[in-house]
C-alpha positions as CSV (number, residue, x, y, z in Angstrom):
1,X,-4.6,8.2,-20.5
2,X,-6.3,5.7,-18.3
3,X,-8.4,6.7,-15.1
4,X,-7.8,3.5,-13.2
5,X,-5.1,0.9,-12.7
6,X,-6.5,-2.3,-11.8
7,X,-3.2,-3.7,-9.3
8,X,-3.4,-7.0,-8.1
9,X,-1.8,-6.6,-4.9
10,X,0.1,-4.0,-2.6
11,X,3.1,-5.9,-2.8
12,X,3.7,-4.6,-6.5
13,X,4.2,-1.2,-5.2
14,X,6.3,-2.2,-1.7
15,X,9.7,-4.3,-2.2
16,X,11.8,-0.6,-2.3
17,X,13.7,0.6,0.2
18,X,13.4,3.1,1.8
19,X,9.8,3.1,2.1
20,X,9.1,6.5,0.8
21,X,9.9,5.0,-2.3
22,X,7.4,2.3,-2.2
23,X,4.8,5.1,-1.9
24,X,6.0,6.8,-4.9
25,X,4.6,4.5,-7.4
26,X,0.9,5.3,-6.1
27,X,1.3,8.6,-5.6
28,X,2.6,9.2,-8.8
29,X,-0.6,8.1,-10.2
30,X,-3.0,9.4,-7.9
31,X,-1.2,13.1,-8.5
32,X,-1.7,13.0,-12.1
33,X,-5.8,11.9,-11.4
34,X,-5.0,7.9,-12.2
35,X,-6.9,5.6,-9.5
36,X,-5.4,2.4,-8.3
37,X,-7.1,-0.1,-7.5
38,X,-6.2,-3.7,-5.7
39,X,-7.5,-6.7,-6.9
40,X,-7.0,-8.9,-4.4
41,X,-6.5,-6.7,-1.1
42,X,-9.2,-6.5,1.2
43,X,-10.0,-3.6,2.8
44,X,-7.2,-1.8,0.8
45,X,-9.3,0.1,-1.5
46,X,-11.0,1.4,1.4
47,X,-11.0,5.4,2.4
48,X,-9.8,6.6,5.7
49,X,-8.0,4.9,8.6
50,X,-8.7,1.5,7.9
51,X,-7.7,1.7,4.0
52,X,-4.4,3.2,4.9
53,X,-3.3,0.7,8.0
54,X,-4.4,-2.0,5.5
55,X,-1.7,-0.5,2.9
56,X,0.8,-0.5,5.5
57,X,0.6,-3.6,6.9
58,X,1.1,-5.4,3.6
59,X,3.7,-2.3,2.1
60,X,5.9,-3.9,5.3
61,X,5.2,-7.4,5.2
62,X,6.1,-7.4,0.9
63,X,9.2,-5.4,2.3
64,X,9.9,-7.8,4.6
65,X,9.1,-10.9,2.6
66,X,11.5,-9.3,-0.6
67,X,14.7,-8.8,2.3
68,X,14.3,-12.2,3.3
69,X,13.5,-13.4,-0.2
70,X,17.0,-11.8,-1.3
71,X,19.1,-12.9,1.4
72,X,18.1,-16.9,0.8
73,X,19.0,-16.8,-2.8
74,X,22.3,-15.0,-1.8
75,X,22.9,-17.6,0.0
76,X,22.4,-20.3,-1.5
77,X,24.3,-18.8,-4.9
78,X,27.1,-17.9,-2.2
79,X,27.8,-21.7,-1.4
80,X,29.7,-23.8,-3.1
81,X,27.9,-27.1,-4.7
C-alpha cells in the first residue's frame, strides 16, 4: 500500500455535497496512515491553522465553481436549438 498520494489540487476532493463528504476522501486516507499531498496548492500542505483555512477556502470555492459549473450546462442542454 502506498504512504503518500501525490493530489494535484483540493478541488479533487471538494465538488460533494454536503461538505462532510468532501472531507471523507482525505480522511479516509489519512485514517488508514496514507498522506496526501497537493501538488499545486500553496500553503495546503501546511500543519496547523493556516494549512487548514487554506483547505477550506478552496474545498468552497471547487464547491462553488462545480454548482455553478452544473447549472450552465443545464441550461444550456435545457434550451432548445
Amino acid at each position: 500500500m502506498a504512504n503518500v498520494v501525490l493530489v494535484y489540487d483540493v478541488s479533487w476532493f471538494s465538488r460533494l455535497e454536503p461538505d462532510e463528504a468532501a472531507y471523507h476522501g482525505s480522511f479516509s486516507l489519512k485514517r488508514v496512515g496514507v498522506r496526501v499531498i497537493f501538488t499545486h496548492e500553496p500553503g495546503a500542505n501546511e500543519a496547523g491553522v493556516a494549512g487548514t483555512l487554506v483547505k477550506n477556502l478552496k474545498r468552497a470555492m471547487a464547491h462553488d465553481y462545480s454548482l455553478k459549473l452544473s447549472q450552465v450546462v443545464i441550461s444550456r442542454t435545457a434550451s432548445p436549438c
